[in-house]
C-alpha positions as CSV (number, residue, x, y, z in Angstrom):
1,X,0.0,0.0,0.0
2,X,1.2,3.8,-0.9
3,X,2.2,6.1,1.6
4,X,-0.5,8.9,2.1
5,X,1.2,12.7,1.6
6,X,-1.5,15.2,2.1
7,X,-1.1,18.8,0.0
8,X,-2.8,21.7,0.8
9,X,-0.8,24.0,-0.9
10,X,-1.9,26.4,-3.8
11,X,1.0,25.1,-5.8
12,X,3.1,21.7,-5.3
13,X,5.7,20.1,-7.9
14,X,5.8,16.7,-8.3
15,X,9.4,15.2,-6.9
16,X,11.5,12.0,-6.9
17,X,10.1,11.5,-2.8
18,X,6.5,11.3,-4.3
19,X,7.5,8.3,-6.5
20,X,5.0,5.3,-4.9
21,X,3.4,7.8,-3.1
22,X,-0.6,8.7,-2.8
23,X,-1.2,12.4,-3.0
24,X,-4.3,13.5,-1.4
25,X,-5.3,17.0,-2.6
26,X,-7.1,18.7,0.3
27,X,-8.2,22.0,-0.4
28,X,-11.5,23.7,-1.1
29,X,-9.5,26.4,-3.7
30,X,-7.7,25.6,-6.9
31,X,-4.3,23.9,-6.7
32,X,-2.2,23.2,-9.0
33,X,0.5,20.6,-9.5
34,X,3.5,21.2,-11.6
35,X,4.6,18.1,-13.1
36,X,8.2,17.5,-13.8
37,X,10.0,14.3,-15.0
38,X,13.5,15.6,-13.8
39,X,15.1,12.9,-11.8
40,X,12.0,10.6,-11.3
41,X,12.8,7.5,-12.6
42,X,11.0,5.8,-16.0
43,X,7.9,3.6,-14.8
44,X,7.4,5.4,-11.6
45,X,3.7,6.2,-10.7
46,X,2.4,8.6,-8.3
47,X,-1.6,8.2,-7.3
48,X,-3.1,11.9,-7.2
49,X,-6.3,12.2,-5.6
50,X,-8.8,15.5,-4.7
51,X,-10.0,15.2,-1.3
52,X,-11.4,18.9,-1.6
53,X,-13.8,20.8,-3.3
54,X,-11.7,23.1,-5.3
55,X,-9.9,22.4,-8.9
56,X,-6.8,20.5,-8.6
57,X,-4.9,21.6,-12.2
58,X,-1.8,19.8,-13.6
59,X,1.1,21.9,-15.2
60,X,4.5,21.2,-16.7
61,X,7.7,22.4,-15.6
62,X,8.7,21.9,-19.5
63,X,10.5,18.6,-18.6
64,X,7.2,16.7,-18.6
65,X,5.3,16.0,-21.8
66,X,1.5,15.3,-20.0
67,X,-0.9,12.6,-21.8
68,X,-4.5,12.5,-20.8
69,X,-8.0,11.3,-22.6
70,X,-9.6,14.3,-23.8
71,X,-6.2,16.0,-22.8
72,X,-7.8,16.8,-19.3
73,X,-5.6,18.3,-17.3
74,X,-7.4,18.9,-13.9
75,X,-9.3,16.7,-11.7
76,X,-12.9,18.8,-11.3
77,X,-14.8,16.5,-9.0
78,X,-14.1,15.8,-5.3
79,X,-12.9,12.0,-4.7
80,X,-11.7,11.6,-8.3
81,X,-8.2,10.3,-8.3
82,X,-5.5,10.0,-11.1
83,X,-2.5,7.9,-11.4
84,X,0.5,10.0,-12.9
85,X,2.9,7.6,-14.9
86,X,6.5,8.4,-16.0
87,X,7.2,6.3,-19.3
88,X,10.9,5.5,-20.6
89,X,9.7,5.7,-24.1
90,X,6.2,7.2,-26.0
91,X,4.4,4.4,-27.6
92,X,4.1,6.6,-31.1
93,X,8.0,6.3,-30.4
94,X,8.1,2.1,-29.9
95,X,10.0,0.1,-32.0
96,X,8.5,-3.2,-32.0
């Protein structure tokens, strides 16, 4: 099981300590969380979920290249979680 890191920041960046780790978002304004791939390793995941009732909004630091369906890039709803996922290579990019 994931350790639990609670955030009530306005503004957190992702980090190599939150590899494995469950964010809860607690807040009832907008957060956001700046993503950034520098130093996390590839295939580490990091469970993001908002506790709250404010917007929790996902940014890049400009290392991070962020996939989502419907490129979504907030979690709107209270109790709706998200897993963020650091891949070593983009599938367009496979060679099988």
């Amino acid at each position: 099981m994931a350790t639990q890191k609670i955030i009530t920041k306005n503004n957190y960046t992702i980090s190599i300590s939150d590899v494995g780790k469950h964010l809860l978002i607690n807040s009832a304004f907008p957060i956001t969380i700046i993503v950034s791939s520098t130093g996390i390793p590839s295939d580490s995941e990091i469970m993001i979920s908002n506790y709250g009732t404010g917007l929790v909004n996902f940014i890049s630091d400009n290392t991070a290249i962020i996939r989502s369906s419907n490129n979504e890039l907030s979690i709107s709803n209270q109790y709706d979680s998200v897993c963020l996922i650091k891949l070593s290579i983009l599938p367009e990019n496979k060679v099988v």
